[in-house]
N, C-alpha and C positions, 0 to 999 in steps of 0.2 A: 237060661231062664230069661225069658222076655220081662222088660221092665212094666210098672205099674202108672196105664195111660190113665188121664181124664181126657175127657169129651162132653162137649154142648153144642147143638145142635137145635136148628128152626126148620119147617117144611117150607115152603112160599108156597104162592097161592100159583103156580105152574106145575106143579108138581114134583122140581126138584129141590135136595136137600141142602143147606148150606151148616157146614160142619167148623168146628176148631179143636185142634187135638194136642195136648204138649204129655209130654213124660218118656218119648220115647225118641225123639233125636236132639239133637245138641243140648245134651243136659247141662257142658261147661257154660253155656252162653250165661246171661245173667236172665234170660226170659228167653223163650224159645216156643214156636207155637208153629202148627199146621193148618192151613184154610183149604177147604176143600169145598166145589162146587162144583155137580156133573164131573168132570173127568180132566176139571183144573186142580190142583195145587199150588200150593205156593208155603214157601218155609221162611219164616221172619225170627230174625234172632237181633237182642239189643245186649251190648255192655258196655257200661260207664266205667272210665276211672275213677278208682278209690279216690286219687289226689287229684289237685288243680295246678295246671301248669304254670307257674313263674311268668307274673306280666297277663294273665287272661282273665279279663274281664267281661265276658261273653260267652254263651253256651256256643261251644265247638262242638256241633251236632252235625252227623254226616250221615245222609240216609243214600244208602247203594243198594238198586234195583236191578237183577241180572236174571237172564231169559235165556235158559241152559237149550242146545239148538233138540238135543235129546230128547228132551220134554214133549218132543210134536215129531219127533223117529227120523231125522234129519243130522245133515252133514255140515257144519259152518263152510262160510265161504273160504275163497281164499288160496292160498299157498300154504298155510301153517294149519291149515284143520283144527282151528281150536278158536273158544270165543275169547274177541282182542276188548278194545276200549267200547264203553259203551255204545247203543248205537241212538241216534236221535228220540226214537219213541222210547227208549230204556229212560232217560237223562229225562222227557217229560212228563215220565212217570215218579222218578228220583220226587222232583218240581213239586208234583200233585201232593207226596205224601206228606216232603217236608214242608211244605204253608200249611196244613191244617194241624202239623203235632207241636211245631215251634212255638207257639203263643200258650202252651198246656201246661209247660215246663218252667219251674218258677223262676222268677225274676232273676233272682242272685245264686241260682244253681250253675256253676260254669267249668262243671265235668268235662272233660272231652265224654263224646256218645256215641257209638257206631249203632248205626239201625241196619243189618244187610236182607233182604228179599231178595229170595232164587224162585225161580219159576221150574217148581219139580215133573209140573206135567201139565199139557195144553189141550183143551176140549173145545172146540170150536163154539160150544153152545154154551160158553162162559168164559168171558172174557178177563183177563188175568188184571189191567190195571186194573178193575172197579173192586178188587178185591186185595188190593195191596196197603191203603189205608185200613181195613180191618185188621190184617195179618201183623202189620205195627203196632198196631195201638193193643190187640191182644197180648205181644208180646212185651211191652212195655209194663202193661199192666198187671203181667203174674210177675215181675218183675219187683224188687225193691225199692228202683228208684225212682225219686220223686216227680210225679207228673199227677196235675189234675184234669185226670181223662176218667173213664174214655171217652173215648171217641170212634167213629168208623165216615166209612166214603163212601159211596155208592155211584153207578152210573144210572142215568135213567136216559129214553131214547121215548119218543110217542112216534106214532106210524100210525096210519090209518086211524087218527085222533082218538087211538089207544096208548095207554103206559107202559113201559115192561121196565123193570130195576133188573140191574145187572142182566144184560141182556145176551143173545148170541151174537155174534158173528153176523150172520145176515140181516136179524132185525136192525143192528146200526146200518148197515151199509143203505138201509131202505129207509132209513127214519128223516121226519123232516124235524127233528129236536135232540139232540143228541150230548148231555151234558154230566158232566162229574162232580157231584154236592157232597163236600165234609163241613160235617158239624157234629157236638156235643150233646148231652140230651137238650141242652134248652138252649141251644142259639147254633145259628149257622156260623162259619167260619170259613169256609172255601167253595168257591162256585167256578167254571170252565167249562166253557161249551160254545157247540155251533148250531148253527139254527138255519132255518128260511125263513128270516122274516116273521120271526112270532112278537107277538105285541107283550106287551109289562106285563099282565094280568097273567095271561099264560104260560111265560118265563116263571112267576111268583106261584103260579099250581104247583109247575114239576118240580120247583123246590122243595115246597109242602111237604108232596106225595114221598121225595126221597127222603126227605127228613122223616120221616114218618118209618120208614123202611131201617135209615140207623139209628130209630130206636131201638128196634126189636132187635138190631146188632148190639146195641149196648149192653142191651139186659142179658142177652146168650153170653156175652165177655164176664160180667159181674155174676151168672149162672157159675162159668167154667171156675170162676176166680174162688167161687165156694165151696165148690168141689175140692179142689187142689191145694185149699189155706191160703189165705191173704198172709202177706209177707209184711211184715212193720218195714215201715217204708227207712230208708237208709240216715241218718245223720250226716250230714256234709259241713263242710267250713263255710261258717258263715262270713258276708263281707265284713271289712272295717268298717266304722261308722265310728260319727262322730258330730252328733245334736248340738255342743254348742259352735262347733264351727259351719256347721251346716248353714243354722242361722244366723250368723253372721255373714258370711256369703250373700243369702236373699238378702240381708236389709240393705246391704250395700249396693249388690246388683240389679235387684226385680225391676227397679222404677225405671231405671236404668235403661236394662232386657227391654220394658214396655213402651216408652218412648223410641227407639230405633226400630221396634218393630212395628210402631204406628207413622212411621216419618216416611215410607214410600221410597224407600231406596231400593237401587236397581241389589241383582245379587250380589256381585261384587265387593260393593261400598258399605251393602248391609252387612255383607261377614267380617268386612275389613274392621268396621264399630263396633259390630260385637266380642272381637277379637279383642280389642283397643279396651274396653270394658271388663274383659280377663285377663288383660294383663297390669290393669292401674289397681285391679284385685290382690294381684299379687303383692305388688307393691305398698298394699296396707299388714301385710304376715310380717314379723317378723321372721329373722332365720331359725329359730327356735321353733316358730309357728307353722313352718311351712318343713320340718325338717319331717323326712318320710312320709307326708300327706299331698305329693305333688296329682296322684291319682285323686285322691280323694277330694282335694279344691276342684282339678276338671269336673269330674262327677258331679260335684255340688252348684258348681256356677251353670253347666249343662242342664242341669235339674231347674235350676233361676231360670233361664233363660226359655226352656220349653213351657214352664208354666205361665210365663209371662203370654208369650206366645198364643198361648192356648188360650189364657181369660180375656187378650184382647178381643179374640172372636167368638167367643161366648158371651162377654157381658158387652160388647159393642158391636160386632158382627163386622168386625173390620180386620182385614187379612194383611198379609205384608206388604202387599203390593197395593194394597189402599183398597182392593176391588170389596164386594159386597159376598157374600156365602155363591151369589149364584151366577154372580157376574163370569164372561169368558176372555180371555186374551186377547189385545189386538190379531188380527190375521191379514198376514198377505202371503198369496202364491202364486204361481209361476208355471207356466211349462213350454217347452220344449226350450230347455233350455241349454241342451249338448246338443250340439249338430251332429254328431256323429254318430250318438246313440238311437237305437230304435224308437223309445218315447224314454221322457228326462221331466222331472218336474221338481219345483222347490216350495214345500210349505214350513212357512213359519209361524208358529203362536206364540204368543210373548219371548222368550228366551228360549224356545226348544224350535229346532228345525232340521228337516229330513231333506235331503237330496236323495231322491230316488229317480231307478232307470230300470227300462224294462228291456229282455234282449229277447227276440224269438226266435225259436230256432225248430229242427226236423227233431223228428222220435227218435234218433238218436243221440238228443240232446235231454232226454227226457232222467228223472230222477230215478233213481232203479232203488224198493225199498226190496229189502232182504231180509226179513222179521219173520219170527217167531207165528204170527197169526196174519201176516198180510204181506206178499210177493206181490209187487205189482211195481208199474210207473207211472210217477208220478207227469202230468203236462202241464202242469202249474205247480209253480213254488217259489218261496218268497224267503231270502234271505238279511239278515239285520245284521250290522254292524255298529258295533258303539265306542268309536276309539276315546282315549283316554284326552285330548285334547279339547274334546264336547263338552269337558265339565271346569276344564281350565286344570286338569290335572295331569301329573307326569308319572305313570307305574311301566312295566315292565309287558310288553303282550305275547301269552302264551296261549293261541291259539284260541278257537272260538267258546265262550262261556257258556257256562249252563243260562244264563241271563240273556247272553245274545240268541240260545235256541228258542228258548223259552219265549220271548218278545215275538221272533221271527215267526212263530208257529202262530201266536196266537190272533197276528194282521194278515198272515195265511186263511187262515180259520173265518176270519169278517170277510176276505174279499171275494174266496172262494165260489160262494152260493151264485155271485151274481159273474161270474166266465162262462161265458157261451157254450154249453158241450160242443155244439159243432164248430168250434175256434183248428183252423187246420195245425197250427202252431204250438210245437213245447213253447210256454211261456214261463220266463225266468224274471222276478222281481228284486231289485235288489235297492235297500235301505241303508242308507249312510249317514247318522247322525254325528250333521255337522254342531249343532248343541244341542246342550241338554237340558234343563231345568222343571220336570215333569213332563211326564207324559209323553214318551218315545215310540212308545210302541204304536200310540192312538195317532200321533202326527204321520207316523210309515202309511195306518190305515188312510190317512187323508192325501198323503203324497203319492201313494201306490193307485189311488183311485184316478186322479190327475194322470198319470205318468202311463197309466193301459189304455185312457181315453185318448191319450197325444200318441201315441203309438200303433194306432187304428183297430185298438181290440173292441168288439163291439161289447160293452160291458151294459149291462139288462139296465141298471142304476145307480145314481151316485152311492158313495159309503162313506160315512164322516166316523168316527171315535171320540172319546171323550173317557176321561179319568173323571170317576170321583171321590172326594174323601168325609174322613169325620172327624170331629171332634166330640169328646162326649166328655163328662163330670157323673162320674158315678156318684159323689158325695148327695147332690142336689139332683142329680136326674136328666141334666139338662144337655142336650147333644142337636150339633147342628151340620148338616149336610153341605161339604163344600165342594162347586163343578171346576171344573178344568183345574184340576190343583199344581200347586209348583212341587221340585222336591224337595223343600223344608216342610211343603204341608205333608209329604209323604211318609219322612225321615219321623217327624213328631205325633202325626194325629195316629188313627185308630185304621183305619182303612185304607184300601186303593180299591175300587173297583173300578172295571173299565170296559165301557159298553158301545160296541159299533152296530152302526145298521144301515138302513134305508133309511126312507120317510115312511117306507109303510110298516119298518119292524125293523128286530135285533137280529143281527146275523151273525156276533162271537160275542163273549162276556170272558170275565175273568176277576174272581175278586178273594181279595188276601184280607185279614186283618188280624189288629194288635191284642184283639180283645178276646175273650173266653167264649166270645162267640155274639150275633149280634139278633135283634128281632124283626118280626114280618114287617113291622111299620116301620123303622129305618131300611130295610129293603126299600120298601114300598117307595116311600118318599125320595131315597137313591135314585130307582129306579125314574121314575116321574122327571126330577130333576134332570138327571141325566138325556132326556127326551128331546125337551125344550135345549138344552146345550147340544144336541146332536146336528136338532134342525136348524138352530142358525148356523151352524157350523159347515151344511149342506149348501147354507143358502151361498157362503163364500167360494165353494167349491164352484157351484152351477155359474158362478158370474164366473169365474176363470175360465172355464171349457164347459158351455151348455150339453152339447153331447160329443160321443167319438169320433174322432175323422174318419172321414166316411171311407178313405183310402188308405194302405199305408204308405207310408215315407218310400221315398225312390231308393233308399239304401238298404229297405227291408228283401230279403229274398222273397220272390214272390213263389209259392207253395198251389200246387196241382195235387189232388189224392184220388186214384184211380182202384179199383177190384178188378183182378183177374179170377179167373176159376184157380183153384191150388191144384189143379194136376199142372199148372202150366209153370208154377213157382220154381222148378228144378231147371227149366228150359230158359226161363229169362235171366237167372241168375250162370248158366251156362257152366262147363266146365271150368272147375279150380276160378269161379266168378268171373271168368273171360267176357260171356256174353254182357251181362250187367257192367263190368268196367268201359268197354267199348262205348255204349249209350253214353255214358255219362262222358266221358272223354270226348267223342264224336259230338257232343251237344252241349256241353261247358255245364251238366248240372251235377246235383248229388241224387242221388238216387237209393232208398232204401227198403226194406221190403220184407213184412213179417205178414206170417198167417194168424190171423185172427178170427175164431167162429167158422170156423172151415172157408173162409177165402182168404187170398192174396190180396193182401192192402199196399199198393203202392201208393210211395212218396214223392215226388220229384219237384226238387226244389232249382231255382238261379235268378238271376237277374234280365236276361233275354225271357220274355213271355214267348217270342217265336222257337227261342231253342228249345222251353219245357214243352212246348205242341208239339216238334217234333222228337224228341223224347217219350211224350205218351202216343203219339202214333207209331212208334217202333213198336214200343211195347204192346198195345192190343194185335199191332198184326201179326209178334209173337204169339199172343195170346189168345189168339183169332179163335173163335167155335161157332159153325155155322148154325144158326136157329132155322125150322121153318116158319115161314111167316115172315121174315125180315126182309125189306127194303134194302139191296145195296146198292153202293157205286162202283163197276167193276168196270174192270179194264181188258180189252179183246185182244188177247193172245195169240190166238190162230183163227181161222175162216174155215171152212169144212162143206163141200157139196150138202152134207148134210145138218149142219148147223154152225154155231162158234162156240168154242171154249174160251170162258171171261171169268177173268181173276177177279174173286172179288174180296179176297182175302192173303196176307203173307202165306205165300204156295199155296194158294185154294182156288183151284176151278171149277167150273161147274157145266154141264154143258146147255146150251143154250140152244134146243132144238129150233128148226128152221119152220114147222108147225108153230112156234110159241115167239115168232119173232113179231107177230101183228095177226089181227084179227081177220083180212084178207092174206088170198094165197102169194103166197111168196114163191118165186119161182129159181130165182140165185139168191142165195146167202152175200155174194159178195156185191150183190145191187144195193144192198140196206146196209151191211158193214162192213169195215176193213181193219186189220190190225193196227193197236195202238188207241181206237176210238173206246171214248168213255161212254159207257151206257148203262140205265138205271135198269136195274132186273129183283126178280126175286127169287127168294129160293120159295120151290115149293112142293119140294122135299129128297127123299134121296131113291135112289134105283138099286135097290138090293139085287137084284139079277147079276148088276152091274161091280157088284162089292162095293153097293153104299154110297155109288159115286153121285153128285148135288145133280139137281135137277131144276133149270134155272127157267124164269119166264120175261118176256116183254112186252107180250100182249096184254096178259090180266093188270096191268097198270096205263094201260090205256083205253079209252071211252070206247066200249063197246057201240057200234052200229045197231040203228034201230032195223030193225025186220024191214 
């Protein structure tokens, strides 16, 4: 006997359905739910522990995103046929959900949480992450425990200076606006995307329009949740607390807090004071006072300290570092400054600074994705590194973060727009944050734009980044927008967004916050801000490197790419690749060679420009196919009473009748030519009598005689 489903369901204004269905798989989970859209799937199941772990005071919330190869009638890669660790787009999908459900979940809820999304089935004409925030927050929400949601996500893409929400497959791949919006019903909360160049106003539509879109996702969740019985939300252990030590704390601390956060110390000396300040805290407790509360005083004095923090720059608009809401960091940079490397650049803003380096290499240096909804390779990509030294700290490195994908993707995403499709070169970026103190990922974008220009990639325009943050006071109303923020303004205030571009527009955004979600006019004015902090920020860029070098580096391999016909593909790569190994040996290059749109795309890469020339003259005269019509340079192989046969191709001759040697009579062939002479002929056409054989001219390229 099949169990008893609910379902809710919207039409869109495309004509297909967007569905949520729970009752009938993972009933043990604590919420369990099915999205369906076109001939996607996706199955999200959440459970919280009963009890809180010993020592945790933070939601231990883990959202895992997995893309079964099944789902799309596929084999995983590999030796072990089966899906292993996440893979890059899985992890920045993970990314997407967890920033818009984390700020829903109350303050002193610190359950462990498992959220898992499987991707049960792939339809090209709906694409799975835009529909992985729904499938959470659904299942969250027939759930018991405590979240003030919902919420949902959507993707939105404009093409042809049209919208589509949740789109297919091709419309991204063709859209010039292509982003992922979570928010709640009344406030946005997550924003991600790339762009060409769209201006604030335009970014702030396709927000709108998404928003708008989960609403009508919220109301189908709170629809199904009716159906099925709302669930009385769970009881949990509340924190300790304790009002009159609380207060005691601030009267001691606050003034304190506020004075070292308005005195302009470097990070350092600042944490060192505030440090100094909790612990002459302690020393007013007795042992009595302090017996079991040693959490509870951190919490309290961290509580001092943020708020101090906060109403410096709300009621004086004065920040740590002395600057003003909208002021930017000192900036200096650099490039080329490895000799070894292809292009090397160093940008520094206040406390945070990137060494980046670009390396370019042949299409078999290129990124090969192996996904669920996209096989392809990548010819640019841009890697982030953030060791633990950048913060002045010492932990353990187990290999690359969700933080360091996350970062790398999204200075990917800015630089992207502006790489020349016709760049011959896989180009490899790579980001090394030698410090840190906000805004890593925007300094990559500022270092990595420097670092393509010193390294001779013709990049269309500069690209600068820029963090921004908030502070807000829900009591009074009052919130102010802070540009290039440090990470104490990150760690404490309400926001990070982070917007790159041109001078003439946004080309990746990305924005998280602390808060239940935020409105169009703090966008707005984000956005604005953010502008003016982009283009000074360009303007330091452009005095470092005005444009690209116009050449690359002597140490760059210099790169040739040729088309053959693909009937010739089997012949140049020759038996068991004999043919192809020899070229490259014989000429000191590398040599590669895929068919693409039915031709052979040759590669041929080295450091001799004379040895790649003769490398691709092997290669065509492998690949030799006579046209008629065409102008050669051929060379005289034999003499003949009756004309000469001239190569004018690897083994291609043609005959060159003794009629067609000149526009007067010729009476010997061997008066006008002799073996070994090079001489200009054409074909113009073949002798089928002959079996096909070329039929060559050297009169009709000579000035005919007047009458």
């Amino acid at each position: 006997m099949l169990p008893k489903t609910f379902t809710a369901e919207i039409a869109l204004k495309d004509g297909r359905k967007l569905s949520l269905e729970t009752g009938k798989l993972a009933k043990q989970a604590d919420g369990a739910v099915v999205v369906r859209l076109a001939g996607t799937m996706l199955l999200a199941t959440v459970v919280s522990a009963t009890k809180v772990s010993e020592g945790v005071d933070f939601l231990p919330l883990t959202v895992d995103y997995r893309e079964k190869y099944a789902a799309a009638g596929r084999f995983p890669g590999g030796f072990f046929k089966r899906e292993g660790r996440p893979s890059t787009e899985e992890i920045l999908t993970m990314r997407l959900v967890d920033r818009v459900l984390r700020p829903l979940f109350p303050k002193d809820y610190h359950h462990e949480t498992q959220l898992m999304i499987q991707l049960l089935s792939y339809d090209p004409a709906a694409q799975p992450e835009a529909l992985a925030g729904l499938a959470a927050s659904a299942a969250i929400t027939l759930s018991d425990i405590p979240f003030d949601g919902p919420i949902s996500e959507v993707r939105i893409v404009r093409k042809n200076a049209s919208y589509t929400v949740n789109p297919s497959l091709g419309d991204t791949r063709e859209a010039d606006l292509d982003m992922v919006v979570g928010a709640s019903r009344d406030g946005v909360i997550m924003v991600e995307g790339e762009m060409k160049e769209t201006s604030e106003a335009e970014m702030l539509e396709a927000i709108q329009r998404a928003h708008q879109a989960i609403r009508e996702q919220i109301e189908m969740q709170l629809h199904l949740v009716e159906k099925v019985g709302r669930k009385q939300r769970r009881a949990y252990e509340a924190e300790p607390s304790d009002q009159g030590l609380e207060k005691r704390i601030s009267d001691f601390a606050y003034d304190k807090f506020y004075a070292i956060a308005k005195g302009e110390f470097e990070k350092r000396e600042r944490n060192d004071r505030f440090d100094a300040v909790t612990l002459d805290l302690g020393k007013t407790l007795s042992d009595s006072e302090r017996e079991g509360k040693d959490s509870l005083i951190y919490k309290y004095a961290e509580v001092a300290k943020r708020t101090a923090i906060r109403n410096l720059i709300l009621d004086e608009k004065i920040r740590l570092d002395g600057r003003r809401p909208q002021d930017i960091r000192p900036i200096w940079c650099e490039t080329d400054v490895l000799p070894q490397a292809h292009g090397s650049s160093v940008f520094t803003r206040g406390e945070t600074q990137s060494l980046t380096t670009v390396t370019l290499g042949t299409s078999l240096d290129s990124n090969r994705i192996d996904g669920i909804a996209i096989q392809d390779d990548e010819r640019f990509y841009l890697h982030y590194n953030f060791p633990p030294f950048s913060t002045g700290e010492v932990r353990p490195i187990r290999g690359t973060s969700r933080r360091e994908i996350g970062h790398g993707n999204l200075a990917q995403r800015a630089l992207h727009p502006m790489i020349p499709a016709d760049s011959p070169y896989t180009i490899r970026v790579v980001s090394d944050i030698l410090e840190s103190n906000g805004s890593s990922s925007m300094a990559t974008v500022c270092a990595g734009t420097l670092a393509l220009m010193d390294a001779g990639v013709q990049l269309k325009k500069h690209i600068s980044g820029i963090a921004m943050g908030l502070i807000t006071d829900p009591e009074s109303g009052r919130w102010t927008v802070l540009s290039d923020i440090l990470g104490d303004e990150d760690q404490l205030g309400d926001m990070d967004f982070k917007v790159a571009g041109t001078a003439a527009g946004i080309t990746a955004c990305q924005m998280d916050v602390k808060v239940k979600g935020l409105s169009y006019e703090i966008i707005e004015k984000a956005l604005a801000q953010a502008q003016t902090g982009r283009l000074h920020i360009l303007e330091k860029l452009v005095e470092t490197i005005p444009n690209p070098r116009l050449d690359y580096k002597e140490i760059v391999p210099k790169m040739t790419r040729i088309e053959i016909d693909s009937e010739f593909i089997g012949t140049v790569i020759g038996p068991g690749g004999k043919t192809i190994q020899g070229i490259q040996s014989d000429t000191d290059t590398g040599i590669s060679l895929e068919e693409i749109d039915g031709k052979g795309v040759v590669e041929i890469s080295g450091f001799d420009r004379d040895q790649i020339d003769r490398a691709v003259e092997t290669i065509k005269g492998i690949a030799f196919k006579p046209v008629v019509g065409q102008v050669y340079n051929g060379t005289v192989k034999s003499v003949m009473p009756y004309g000469a046969f001239v190569e004018i191709g690897r083994k291609t001759e043609g005959l060159l009748h003794v009629s067609e040697l000149d526009w007067k009579r010729v009476d010997k062939v061997a008066d006008v030519l002799e073996e070994g002479d090079k001489i200009e002929v054409k074909l113009t056409g073949f002798d089928e009598k002959r079996g096909g054989k070329l039929r060559l001219s050297r009169k009709v390229l000579l000035p005919k005689p007047q009458p």
